[in-house]
C-alpha positions in Angstrom: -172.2 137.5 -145.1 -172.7 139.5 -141.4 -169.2 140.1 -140.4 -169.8 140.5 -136.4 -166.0 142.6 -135.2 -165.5 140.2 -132.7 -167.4 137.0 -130.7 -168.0 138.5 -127.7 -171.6 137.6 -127.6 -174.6 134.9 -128.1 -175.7 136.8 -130.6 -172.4 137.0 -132.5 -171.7 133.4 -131.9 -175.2 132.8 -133.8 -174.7 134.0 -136.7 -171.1 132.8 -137.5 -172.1 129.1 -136.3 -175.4 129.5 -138.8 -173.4 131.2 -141.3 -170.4 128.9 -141.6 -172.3 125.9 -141.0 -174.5 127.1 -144.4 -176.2 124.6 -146.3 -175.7 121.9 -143.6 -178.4 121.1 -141.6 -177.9 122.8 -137.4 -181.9 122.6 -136.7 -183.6 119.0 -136.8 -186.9 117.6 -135.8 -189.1 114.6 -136.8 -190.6 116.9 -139.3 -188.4 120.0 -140.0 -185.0 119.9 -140.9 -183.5 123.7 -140.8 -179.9 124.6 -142.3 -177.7 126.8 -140.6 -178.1 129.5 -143.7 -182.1 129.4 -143.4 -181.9 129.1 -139.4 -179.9 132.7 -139.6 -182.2 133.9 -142.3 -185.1 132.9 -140.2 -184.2 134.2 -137.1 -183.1 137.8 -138.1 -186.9 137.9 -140.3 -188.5 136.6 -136.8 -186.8 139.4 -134.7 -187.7 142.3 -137.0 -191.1 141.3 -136.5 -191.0 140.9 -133.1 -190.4 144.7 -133.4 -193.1 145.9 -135.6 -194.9 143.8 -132.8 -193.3 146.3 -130.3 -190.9 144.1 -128.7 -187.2 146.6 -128.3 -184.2 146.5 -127.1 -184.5 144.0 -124.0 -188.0 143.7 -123.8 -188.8 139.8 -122.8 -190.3 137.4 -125.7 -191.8 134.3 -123.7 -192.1 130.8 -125.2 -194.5 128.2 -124.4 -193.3 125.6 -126.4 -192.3 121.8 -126.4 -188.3 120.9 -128.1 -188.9 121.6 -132.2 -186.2 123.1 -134.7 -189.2 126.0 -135.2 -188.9 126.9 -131.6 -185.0 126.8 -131.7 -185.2 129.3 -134.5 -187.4 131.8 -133.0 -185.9 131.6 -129.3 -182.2 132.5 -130.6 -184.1 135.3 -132.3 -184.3 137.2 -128.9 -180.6 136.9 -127.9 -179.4 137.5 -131.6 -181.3 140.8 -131.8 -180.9 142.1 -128.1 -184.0 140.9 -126.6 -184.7 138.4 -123.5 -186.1 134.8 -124.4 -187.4 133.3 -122.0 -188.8 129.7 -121.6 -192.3 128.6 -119.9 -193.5 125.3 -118.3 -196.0 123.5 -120.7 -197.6 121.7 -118.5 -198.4 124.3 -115.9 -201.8 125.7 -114.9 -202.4 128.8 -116.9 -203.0 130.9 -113.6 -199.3 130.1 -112.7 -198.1 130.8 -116.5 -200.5 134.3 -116.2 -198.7 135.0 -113.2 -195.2 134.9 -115.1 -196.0 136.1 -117.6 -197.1 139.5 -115.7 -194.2 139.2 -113.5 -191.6 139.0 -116.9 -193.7 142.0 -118.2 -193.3 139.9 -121.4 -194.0 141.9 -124.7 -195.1 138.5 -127.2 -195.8 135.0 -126.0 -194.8 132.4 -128.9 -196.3 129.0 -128.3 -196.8 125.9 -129.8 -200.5 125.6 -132.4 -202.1 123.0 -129.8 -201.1 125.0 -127.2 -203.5 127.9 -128.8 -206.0 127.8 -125.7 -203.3 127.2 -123.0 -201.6 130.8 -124.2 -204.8 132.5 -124.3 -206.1 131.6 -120.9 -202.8 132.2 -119.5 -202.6 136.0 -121.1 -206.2 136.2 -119.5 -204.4 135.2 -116.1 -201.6 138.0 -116.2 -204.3 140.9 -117.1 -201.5 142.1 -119.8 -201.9 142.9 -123.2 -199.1 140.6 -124.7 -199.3 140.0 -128.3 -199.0 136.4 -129.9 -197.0 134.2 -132.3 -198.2 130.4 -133.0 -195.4 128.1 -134.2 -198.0 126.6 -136.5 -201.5 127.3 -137.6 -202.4 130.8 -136.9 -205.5 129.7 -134.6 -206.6 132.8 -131.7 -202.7 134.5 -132.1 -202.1 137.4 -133.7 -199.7 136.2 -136.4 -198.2 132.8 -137.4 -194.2 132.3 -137.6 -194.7 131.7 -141.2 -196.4 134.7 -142.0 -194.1 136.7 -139.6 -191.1 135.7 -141.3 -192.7 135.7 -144.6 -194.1 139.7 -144.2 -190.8 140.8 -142.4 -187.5 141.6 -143.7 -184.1 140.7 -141.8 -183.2 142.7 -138.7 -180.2 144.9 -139.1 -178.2 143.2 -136.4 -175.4 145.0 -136.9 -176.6 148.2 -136.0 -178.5 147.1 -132.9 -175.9 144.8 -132.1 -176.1 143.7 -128.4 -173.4 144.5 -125.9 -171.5 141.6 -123.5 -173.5 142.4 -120.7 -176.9 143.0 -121.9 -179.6 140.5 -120.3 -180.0 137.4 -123.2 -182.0 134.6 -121.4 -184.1 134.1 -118.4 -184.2 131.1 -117.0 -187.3 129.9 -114.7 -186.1 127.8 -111.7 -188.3 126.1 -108.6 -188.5 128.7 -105.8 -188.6 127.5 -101.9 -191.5 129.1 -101.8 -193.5 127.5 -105.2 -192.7 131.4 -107.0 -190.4 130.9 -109.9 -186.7 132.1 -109.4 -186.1 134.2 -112.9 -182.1 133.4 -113.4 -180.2 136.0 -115.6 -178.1 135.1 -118.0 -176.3 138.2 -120.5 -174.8 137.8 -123.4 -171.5 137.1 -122.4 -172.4 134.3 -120.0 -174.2 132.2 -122.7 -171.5 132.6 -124.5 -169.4 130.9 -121.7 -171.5 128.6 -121.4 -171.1 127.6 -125.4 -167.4 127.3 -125.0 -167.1 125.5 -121.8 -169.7 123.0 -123.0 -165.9 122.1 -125.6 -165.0 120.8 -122.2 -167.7 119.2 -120.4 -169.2 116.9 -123.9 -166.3 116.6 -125.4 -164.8 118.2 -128.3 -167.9 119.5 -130.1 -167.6 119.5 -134.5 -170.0 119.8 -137.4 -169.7 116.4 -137.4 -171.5 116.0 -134.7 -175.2 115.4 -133.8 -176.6 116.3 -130.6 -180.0 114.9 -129.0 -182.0 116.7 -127.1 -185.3 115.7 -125.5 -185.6 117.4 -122.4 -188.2 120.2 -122.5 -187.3 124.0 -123.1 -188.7 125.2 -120.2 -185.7 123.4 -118.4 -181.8 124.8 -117.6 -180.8 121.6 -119.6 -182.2 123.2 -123.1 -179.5 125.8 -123.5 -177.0 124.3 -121.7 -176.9 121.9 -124.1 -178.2 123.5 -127.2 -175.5 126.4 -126.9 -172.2 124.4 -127.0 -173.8 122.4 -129.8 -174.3 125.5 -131.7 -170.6 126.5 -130.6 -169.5 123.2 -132.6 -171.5 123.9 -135.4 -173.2 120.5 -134.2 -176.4 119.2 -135.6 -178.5 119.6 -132.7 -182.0 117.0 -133.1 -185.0 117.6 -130.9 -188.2 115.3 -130.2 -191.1 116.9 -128.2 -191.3 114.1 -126.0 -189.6 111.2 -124.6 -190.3 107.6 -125.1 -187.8 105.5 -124.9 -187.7 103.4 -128.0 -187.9 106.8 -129.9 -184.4 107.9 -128.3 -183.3 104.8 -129.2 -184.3 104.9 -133.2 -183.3 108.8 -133.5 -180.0 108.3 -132.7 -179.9 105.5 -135.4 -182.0 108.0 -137.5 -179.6 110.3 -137.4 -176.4 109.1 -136.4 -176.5 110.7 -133.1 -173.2 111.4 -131.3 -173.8 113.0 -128.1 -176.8 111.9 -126.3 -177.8 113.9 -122.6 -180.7 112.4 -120.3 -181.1 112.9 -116.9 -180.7 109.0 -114.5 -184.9 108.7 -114.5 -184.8 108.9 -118.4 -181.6 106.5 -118.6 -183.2 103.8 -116.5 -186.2 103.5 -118.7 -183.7 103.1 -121.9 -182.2 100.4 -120.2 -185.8 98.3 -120.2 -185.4 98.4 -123.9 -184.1 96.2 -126.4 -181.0 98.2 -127.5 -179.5 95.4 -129.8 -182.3 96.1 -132.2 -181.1 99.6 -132.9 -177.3 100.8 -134.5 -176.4 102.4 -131.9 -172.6 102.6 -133.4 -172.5 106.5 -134.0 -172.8 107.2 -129.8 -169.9 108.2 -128.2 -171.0 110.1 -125.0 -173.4 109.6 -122.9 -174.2 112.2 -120.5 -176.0 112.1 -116.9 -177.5 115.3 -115.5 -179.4 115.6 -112.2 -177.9 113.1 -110.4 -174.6 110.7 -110.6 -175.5 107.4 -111.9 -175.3 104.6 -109.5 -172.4 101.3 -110.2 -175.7 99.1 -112.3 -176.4 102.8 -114.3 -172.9 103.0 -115.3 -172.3 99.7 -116.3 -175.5 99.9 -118.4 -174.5 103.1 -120.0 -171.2 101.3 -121.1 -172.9 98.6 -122.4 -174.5 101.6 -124.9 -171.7 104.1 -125.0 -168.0 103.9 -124.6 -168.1 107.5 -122.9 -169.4 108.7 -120.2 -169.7 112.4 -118.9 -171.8 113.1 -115.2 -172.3 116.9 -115.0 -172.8 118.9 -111.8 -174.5 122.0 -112.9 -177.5 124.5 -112.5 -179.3 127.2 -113.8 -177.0 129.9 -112.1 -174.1 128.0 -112.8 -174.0 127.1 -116.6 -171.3 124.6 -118.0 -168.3 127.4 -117.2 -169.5 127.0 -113.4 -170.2 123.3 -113.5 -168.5 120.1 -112.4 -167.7 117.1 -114.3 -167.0 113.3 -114.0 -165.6 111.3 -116.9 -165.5 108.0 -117.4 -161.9 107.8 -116.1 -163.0 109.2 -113.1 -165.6 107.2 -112.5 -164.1 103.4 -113.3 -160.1 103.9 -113.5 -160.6 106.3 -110.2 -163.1 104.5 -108.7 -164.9 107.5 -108.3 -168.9 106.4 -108.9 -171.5 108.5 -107.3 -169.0 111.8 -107.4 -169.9 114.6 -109.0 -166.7 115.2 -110.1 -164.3 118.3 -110.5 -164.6 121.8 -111.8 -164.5 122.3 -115.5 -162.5 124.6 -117.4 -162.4 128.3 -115.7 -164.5 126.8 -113.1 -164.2 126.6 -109.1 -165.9 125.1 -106.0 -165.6 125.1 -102.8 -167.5 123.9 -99.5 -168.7 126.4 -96.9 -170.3 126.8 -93.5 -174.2 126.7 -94.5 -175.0 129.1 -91.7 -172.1 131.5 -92.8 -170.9 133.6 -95.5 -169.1 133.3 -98.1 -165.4 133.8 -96.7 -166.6 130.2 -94.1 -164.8 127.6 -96.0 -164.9 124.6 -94.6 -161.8 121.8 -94.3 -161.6 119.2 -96.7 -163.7 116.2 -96.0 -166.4 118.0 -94.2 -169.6 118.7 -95.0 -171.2 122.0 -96.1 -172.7 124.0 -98.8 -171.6 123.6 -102.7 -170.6 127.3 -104.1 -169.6 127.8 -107.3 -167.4 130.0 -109.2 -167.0 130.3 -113.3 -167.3 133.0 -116.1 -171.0 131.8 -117.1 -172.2 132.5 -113.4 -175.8 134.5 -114.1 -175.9 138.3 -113.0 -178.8 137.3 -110.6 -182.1 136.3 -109.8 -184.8 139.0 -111.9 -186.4 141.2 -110.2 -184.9 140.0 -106.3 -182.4 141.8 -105.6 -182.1 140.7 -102.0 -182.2 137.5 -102.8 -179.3 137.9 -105.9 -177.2 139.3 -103.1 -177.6 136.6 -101.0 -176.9 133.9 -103.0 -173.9 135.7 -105.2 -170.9 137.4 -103.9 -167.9 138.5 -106.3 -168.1 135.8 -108.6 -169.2 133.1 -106.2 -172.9 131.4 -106.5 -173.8 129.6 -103.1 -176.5 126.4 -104.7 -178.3 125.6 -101.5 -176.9 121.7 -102.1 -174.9 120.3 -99.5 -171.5 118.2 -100.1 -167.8 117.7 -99.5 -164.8 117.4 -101.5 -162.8 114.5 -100.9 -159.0 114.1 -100.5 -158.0 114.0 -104.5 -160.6 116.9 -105.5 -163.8 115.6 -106.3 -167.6 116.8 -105.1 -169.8 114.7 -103.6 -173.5 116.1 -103.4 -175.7 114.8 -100.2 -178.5 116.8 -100.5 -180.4 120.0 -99.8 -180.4 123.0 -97.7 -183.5 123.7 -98.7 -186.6 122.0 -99.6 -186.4 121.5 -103.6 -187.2 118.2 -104.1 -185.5 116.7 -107.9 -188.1 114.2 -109.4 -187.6 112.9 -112.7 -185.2 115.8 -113.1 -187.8 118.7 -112.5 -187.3 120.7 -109.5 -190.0 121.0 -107.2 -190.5 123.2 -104.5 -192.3 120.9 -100.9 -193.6 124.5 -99.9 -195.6 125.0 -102.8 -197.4 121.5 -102.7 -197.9 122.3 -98.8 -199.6 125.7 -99.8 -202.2 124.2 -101.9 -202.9 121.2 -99.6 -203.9 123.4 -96.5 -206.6 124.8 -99.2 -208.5 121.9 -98.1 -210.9 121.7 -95.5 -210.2 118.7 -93.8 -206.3 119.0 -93.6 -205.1 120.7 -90.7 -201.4 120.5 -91.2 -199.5 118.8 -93.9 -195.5 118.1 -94.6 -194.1 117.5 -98.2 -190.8 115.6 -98.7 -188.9 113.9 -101.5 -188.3 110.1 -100.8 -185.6 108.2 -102.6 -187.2 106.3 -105.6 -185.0 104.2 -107.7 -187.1 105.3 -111.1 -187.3 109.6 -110.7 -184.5 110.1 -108.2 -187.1 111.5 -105.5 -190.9 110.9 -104.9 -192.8 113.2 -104.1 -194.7 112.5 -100.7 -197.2 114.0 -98.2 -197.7 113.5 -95.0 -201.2 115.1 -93.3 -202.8 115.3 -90.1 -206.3 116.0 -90.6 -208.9 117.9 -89.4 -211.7 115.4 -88.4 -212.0 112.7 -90.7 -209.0 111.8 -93.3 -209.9 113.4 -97.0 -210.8 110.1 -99.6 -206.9 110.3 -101.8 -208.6 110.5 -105.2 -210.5 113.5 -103.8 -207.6 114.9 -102.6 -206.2 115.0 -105.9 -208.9 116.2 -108.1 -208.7 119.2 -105.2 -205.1 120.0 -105.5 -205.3 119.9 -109.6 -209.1 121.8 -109.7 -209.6 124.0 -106.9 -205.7 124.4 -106.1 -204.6 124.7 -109.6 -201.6 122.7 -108.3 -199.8 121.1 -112.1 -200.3 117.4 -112.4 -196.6 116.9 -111.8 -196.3 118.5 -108.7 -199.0 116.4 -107.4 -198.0 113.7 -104.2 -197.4 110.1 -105.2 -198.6 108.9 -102.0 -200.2 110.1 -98.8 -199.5 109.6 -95.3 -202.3 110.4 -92.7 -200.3 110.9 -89.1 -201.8 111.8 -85.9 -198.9 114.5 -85.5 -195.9 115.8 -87.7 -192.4 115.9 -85.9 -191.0 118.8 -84.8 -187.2 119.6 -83.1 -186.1 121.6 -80.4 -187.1 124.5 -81.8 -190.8 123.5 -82.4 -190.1 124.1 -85.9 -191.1 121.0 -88.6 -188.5 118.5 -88.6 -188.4 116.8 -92.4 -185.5 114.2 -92.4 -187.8 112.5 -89.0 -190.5 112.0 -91.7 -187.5 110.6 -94.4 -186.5 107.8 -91.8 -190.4 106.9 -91.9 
């Protein structure tokens, strides 16, 4: 046994969740099922080779890889032993992932097998020398897991053992301007996050299972995974979501705990759930957005609880807001966000002030946050990290108001991040790469209200001569513009002329009204 002094990290939360959870399994996948003793063993094998790979003390191991109980494994490797994990975007282009990877100055990429060309076009991008692990068959990387683990012996975490505030995680988030925002989490703030996540899903225990099928690459993936390892929870990944596969792995495996953002809900909801036991559920939880009354009352038919959460990448669970399902139906309170979790605070201030401009009750201004998992900043930007965080307070760019007993309501955004499906999107970035083509003279980019994926993605254009043909437009923006597929417009709107205010500037909610 590792006897860690204390828990005051990730790291030391790792091993004695792995270690007391033993032969049980904590790791599960449709084909892989990972015990907590052999998750521990596996992880402290994968970060001593990481070393002889030349990956030290806080160097940054990048993973391009879809949810699997291998990828679990190898990402807690990095926190456990001192180093920086930090998730990519599978389905971006590998110019994009080439630039991240060069701006993370990552030391080893690990990525899924079939991902094998993907991860050596993107190293090609970043002009680095970054060595590589494949999950599975060895293909073009340098080393396989397997062989890694099987040629390495366990890392001494003891004597490299990481301190509260060294950097653990980084977590990639939509930029205004289309360049990732790299959000820092330490050691000590995912360990808030694991113990505030007791609060916000319930009372977490080994006899739990969690579900997750939301994509690493996305905030949810440790908020989630990290108070499930807190419990000593099973935690189950898929690598992809289809509905009637939620459905039959929480029969499968007697799921407890099941989080989805509203997009994912409302296609569960098209399915026949009386064909699946469904009996072990007892929270469902909404991220993204609040569920509307007909979401709710859907959910219920499913689950008996019901958790809405209110949180972001530089917020974590210890900095997030919740809504029960007291709140919501005894209170009345549907479409809140709800109020601040445990060691958590929020308040509303003047978006053209600072920090100090609090605003009265009832009005509306922007959402900061306050809690013990706040990040230590943005990597990388500093000027921006002191903008947006001030002595414990994150200001989140959404707009809202608290109402007279307490609650949040979000309306919106500051900016112009536009939530679709639950991936945030930046409207700058799909403008960028639509002015790249010839017969588009100026082009807008909003989010429209869509009752599937929360917000549409749509683009309005005045054009240069005559209008571009739409499936052209689309090959461009994926080919020449190397926009990703899922950043690409649902629909286009050819205007003689975009509307502007006072100020001559653009004026986005005139096209919203359109």
């Amino acid at each position: 046994m590792i006897r860690t002094p204390s828990c005051e990290t990730a790291s030391d939360l790792y091993i004695r969740s792995c270690q007391w959870l033993g032969r049980e399994p904590l790791f599960v996948d449709a084909a892989e099922r990972i015990s907590g003793a052999q998750a521990l063993g596996q992880s402290l094998r994968f970060a001593q080779g990481l070393t002889a790979m030349g990956a030290g003390a806080q160097s940054v191991v990048a993973f391009l890889c879809r949810c699997s109980a291998r990828h679990a494994v190898a990402w807690f490797a990095g926190p456990l032993s001192g180093r920086i994990s930090c998730n990519l975007h599978v389905r971006e282009t590998p110019q994009r992932l080439g630039e991240a990877l060069a701006w993370l100055e990552a030391a080893v990429l690990v990525h899924d097998a079939d991902l094998d060309a993907l991860a050596e076009a993107a190293i090609a991008a970043s002009g680095c020398a970054i060595s590589r692990v494949s999950l599975g068959a060895r293909g073009g990387a340098d080393v396989s897991f397997a062989e890694l683990v099987e040629a390495s012996d366990a890392f001494d975490v003891l004597a490299h053992r990481p301190s509260p505030d060294a950097l653990g995680a980084i977590i990639l988030s939509s930029g205004t301007t289309g360049r990732p925002k790299g959000v820092m989490h330490t050691q000590r703030t995912l360990l808030e996050n694991a113990k505030a996540g007791q609060h916000g899903f319930g009372c977490l225990t080994p006899h739990d299972a969690v579900l997750i099928l939301m994509q690493p690459s996305f905030a949810a993936w440790p908020i989630f995974a990290l108070p499930a390892l807190g419990g000593k929870a099973k935690i189950c990944f898929r690598d992809e979501f289809k509905p009637a596969a939620f459905l039959a792995a929480i029969e499968q495996e007697r799921i407890t705990i099941a989080p989805l953002v509203p997009t994912m809900w409302r296609m569960v909801f098209a399915e026949d759930a009386s064909r699946y036991d469904l009996s072990s559920l007892k929270l469902a939880v909404v991220g993204g957005e609040p569920p509307s009354a007909s979401d709710l009352a859907r959910m219920r038919a499913i689950c008996p609880g019901v958790a809405c959460t209110y949180v972001a990448s530089e917020s974590f669970m210890a900095g997030s807001v919740v809504a029960f399902t007291d709140d919501l139906v005894r209170r009345g309170k549907v479409g809140a966000a709800g109020r601040p979790a445990v060691g958590a605070d929020v308040k509303i201030i003047d978006p053209a002030g600072g920090f100090a401009d609090e605003v009265a009750i009832g009005e509306i201004g922007e959402i900061a946050v306050s809690g013990p998992s706040l990040a230590a900043g943005y990597w990388k930007d500093a000027e921006l990290t002191r903008k947006r965080f001030d002595n414990g307070w994150w200001r989140s760019g959404d707009l809202g108001r608290l109402d007279a007993d307490g609650y949040l309501w979000v309306l919106g955004r500051t900016d112009n991040v536009i939530n679709t499906g639950g991936i945030k999107v930046s409207a700058e970035e799909i403008e960028l790469a639509l002015m790249k083509h010839p017969q588009i003279a100026q082009c807008a980019v909003i989010g429209r209200p869509d009752e599937r994926f929360g917000q549409r993605i749509e683009a309005f254009i005045v054009a240069r001569g005559a209008p571009p043909d739409v499936e052209e437009l689309g090959s461009f923006l994926r080919e020449k513009a190397e926009l990703a597929a899922f950043k690409a417009p649902k629909a286009f709107h050819v205007v003689d002329a975009l509307p502007t205010g006072p100020t001559g500037k653009l004026y986005r909610r005139a096209l919203l009204e359109t």
